[in-house]
Every structure is written in C-alpha cells, then in structure tokens.
C-alpha positions in Angstrom: 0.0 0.0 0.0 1.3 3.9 -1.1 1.7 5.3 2.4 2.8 9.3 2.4 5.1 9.6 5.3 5.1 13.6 6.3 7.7 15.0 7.9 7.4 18.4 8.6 3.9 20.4 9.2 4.1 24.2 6.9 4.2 26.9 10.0 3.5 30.4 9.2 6.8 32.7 10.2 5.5 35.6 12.6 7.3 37.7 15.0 10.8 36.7 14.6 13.2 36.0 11.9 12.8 32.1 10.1 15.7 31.0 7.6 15.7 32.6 4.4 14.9 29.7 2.1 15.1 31.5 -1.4 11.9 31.0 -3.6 9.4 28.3 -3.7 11.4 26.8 -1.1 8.6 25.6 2.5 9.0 23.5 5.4 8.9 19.6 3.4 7.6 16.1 3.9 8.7 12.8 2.1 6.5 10.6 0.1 6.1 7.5 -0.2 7.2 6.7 3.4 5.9 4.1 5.8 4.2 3.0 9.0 6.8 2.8 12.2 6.7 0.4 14.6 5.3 1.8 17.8 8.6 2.2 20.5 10.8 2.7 17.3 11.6 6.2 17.8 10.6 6.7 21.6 12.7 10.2 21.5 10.3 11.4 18.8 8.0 14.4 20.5 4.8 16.2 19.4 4.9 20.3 19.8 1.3 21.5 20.0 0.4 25.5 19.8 -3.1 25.7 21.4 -3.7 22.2 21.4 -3.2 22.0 17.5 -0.2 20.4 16.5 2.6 22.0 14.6 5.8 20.6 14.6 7.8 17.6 15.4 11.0 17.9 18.3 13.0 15.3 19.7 14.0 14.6 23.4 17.3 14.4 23.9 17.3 15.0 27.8 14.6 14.2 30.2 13.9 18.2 30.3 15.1 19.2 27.0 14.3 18.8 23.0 15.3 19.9 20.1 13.4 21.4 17.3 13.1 23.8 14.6 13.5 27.0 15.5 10.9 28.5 12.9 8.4 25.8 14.4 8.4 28.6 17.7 8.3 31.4 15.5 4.8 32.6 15.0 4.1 32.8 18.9 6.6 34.0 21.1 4.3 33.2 24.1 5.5 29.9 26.0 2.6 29.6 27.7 0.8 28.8 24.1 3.0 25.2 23.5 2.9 21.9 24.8 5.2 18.6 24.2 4.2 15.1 23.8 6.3 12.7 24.3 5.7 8.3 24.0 3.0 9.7 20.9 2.5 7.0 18.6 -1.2 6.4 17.7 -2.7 10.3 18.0 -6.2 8.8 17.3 -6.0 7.1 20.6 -4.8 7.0 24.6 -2.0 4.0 24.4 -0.8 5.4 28.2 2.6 6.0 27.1 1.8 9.4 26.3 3.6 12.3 28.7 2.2 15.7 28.3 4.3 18.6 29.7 4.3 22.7 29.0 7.2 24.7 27.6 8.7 26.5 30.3 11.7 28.1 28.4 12.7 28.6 24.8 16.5 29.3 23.8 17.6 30.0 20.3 20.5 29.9 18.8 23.1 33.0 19.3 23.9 32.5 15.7 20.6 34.1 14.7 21.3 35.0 11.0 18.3 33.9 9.6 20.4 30.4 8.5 20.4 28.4 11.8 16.9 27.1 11.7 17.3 25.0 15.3 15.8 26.0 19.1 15.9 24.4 22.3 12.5 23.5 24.6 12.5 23.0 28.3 9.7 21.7 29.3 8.6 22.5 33.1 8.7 19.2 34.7 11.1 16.2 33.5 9.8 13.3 31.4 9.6 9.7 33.0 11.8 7.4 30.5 10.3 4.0 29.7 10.0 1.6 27.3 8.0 4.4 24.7 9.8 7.4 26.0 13.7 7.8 25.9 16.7 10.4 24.9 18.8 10.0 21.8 22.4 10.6 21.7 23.9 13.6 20.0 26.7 13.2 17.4 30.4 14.4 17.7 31.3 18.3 16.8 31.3 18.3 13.5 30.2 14.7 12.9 29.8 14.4 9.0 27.3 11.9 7.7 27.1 12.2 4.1 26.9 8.9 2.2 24.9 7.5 5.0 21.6 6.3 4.9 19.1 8.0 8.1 15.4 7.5 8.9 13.1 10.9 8.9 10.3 10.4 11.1 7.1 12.3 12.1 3.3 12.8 11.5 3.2 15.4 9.1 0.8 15.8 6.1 -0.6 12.6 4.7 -2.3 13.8 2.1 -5.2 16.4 1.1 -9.5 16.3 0.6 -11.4 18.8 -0.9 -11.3 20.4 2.8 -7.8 20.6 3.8 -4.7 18.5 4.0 -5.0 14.9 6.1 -3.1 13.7 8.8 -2.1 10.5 9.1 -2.7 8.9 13.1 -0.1 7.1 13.5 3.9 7.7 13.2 5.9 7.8 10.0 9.1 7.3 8.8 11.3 7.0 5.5 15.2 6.6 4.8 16.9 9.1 3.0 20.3 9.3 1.7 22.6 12.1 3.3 24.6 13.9 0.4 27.8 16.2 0.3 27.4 19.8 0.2 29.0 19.8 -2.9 25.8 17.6 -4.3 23.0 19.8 -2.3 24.7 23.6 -3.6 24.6 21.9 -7.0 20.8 20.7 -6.5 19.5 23.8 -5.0 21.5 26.1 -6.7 18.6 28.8 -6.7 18.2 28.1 -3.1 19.8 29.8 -0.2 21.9 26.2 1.3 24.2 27.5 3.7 27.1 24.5 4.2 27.9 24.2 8.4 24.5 24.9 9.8 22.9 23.3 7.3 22.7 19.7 5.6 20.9 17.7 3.0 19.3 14.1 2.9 17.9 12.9 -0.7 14.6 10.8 -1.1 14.9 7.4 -2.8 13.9 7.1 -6.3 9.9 7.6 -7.0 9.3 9.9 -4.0 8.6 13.5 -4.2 8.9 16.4 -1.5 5.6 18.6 -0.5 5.0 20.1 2.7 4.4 18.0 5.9 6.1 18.8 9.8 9.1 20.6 10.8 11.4 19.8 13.8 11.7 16.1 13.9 14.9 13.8 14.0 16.9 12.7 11.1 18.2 9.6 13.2 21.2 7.6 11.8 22.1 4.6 13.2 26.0 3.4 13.9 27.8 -0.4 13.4 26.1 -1.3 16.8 22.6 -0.2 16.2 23.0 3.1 18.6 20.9 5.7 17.1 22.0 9.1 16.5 20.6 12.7 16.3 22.4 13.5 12.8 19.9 16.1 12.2 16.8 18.2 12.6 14.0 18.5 9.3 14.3 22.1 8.0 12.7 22.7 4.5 12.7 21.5 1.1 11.8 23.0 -2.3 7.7 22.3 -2.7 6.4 19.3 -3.9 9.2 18.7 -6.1 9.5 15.5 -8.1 12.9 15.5 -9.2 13.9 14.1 -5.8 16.0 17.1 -4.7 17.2 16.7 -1.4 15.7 18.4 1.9 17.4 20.4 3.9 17.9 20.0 7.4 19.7 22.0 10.7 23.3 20.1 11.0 23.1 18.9 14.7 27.0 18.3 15.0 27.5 22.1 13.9 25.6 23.3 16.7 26.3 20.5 19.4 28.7 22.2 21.2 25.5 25.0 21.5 23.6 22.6 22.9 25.5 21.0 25.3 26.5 24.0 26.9 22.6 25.0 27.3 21.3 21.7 28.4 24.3 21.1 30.8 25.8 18.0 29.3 
C-alpha cells in the first residue's frame, strides 16, 4: 500500500526572523514513506500550539528537545506550546503518552536567519520507559554524508477537498545524506548555507511537499545506537525530481547545545 510519510507540518513565520529559504522553497515532507513500529523512535516528540499540532521535536534530555526554530516562530508566548512525548497512535490513549508545558525557549546566538534550530524546556522532567527515551547527540562536526538515516514524524498525509489529512499514526522514511558539494549543485537557486545546514535525498519515486518541521533525522551506527544526525528544516515544494531536503546540522551546533542543556 502507497503510504505518504510527512515529515514536517508548513508553520507560518511571525514575529521573529525564520531562515531565508530563497523561492518556492517551504517546510517539506517525504513521500512515499511508511508506518513505524510503535517504541521505534521513543525520543520522537509532538509540539502542539493551542492544542493543534505544529511541529515535530526530539527529546534528547529528560527536560530538553530539540526542534526547529521556525516551528516557535509565529508565537513568542510559552505559555501557548505543549510537548508530547511516548505519541505514537494520536487517534487514541496508548498510556505511554507524557504531556508537559514549555517553560523556556533558547535559540540559537547565531541568529542570521540560516540556523533554523531552538531548544524546549519543558517545566517538569519526562519519565523514561519503554516508549519514551533520549537519543544521543553526534560528535562536533560529525559528517554523515553517504549514510543512509530514517526521517520520522506525523506530518501531512495527504489532502481532501477540505484541507490536507493527517495520518494517526507515526511515519518514517530513509533518506540518503549527500555532500554539500551535491546539495549547492541541486539547490543552486536556493539559499543552502554549508555548516549549519545539511541535505538528505529521497529514494527514487518519492517526491517532497509540505508536511512537519522539527523532527529527528536519526542515523544509526555499526552497533545499532541511534543518532541525532539532524533536525528537518525545508525542502523545495512538492518537487518531483527528488531534490534533497534540507535539514539544521546537529554536530554544527552540538557544542551550542550541550553548553545550554548542561551535558
């Protein structure tokens, strides 16, 4: 069966600066992904705004996630945002699920409009379990091109005569990290910025549209250990030439987030 796996939900930029993206260039999703496993990617969070979800983050302390920093844009106000974490099925109560509120948001210092990441603390610490647990950042400067990583998320399914669809349950689909060299050449009318920035390419037969922002691009090393490699960003709009999404380069900013989180 064709399943659409979403990865990143379109936000609307308000209030403060969001990454320049050059034109036709929106938050992306993958198609042609696939149904996870429920427990498969327990560090996999959803950020609500009102009580309607927006973006994707990822837990990788019991009081701390990562996401996208344009996912926090359009309302300043902490009080508005909530984080779910041991989500898997959002059409029902599994009792894995861990709701806390945002008690502080810290960007990044390097806020020229290229460093599309954020930190979220939430206001009480997050029981680990079986459905609920941290993922390990990569080495300063870890490089992962050539590698294959899994995007993840419940972003935009697909669309009715209504509005786009959601799908309930957790998605994910592998995507092939490429140089910089490969993602300047692709996106050559696009503002990629190598450092804070890096690219991951569909497989053959998908195409990029717009879905959820914020969740983990998780690789995983010899011994099965997964690995925060990086954090969904944009994507050129429902392109079907299988140019590569962009995403925030976690080992550019892990020093950054180390020193915030205390680790």
């Amino acid at each position: 069966m064709r399943l659409q796996a979403a990865v990143f939900l379109l936000t609307i930029a308000a209030g403060r600066a969001v990454p320049r993206r050059g034109p036709a260039a929106r938050s992306v999703s993958v198609i042609q992904g696939e149904t996870a496993a429920r427990g498969e990617f327990p560090w996999a969070a959803q950020l609500k705004r009102h009580g309607a979800h927006v973006c994707s983050a990822v837990l990788v302390s019991e009081q701390w996630l990562v996401t996208a920093a344009h996912c926090l844009t359009p309302d300043p106000d902490t009080a508005a945002y909530q984080v779910i974490v041991g989500e898997y099925d959002v059409s029902v109560d599994e009792g894995s699920e861990q709701t806390r509120s945002v008690a502080e948001v810290v960007f990044s210092e390097l806020s020229d409009g290229q460093n599309d990441i954020a930190l979220i603390r939430v206001d009480t610490p997050v029981q680990l379990s079986t459905y609920v647990k941290t993922i390990e950042l990569p080495q300063f400067e870890e490089e992962f091109a050539g590698k294959t990583a899994v995007a993840s998320g419940w972003g935009v399914s697909g669309s009715t005569a209504v509005g786009p669809t959601f799908p309930d349950r957790l998605q994910k689909v592998s995507l092939q990290v490429v140089s910089d060299a490969d993602c300047l050449d692709s996106l050559v009318l696009f503002q990629f910025v190598p450092g804070p920035m890096s690219c991951a390419r569909p497989p053959p037969g998908s195409s990029l549209c717009w879905g959820d922002s914020g969740g983990a691009l998780t690789f995983y090393r010899w011994s099965g250990r997964p690995v925060l490699a990086a954090v969904t960003s944009w994507g050129v709009d429902c392109d079907l030439n299988s140019r590569p999404s962009v995403f925030v380069d976690v080992g550019f900013f892990v020093k950054w987030i180390e020193s915030v989180i205390g680790k």
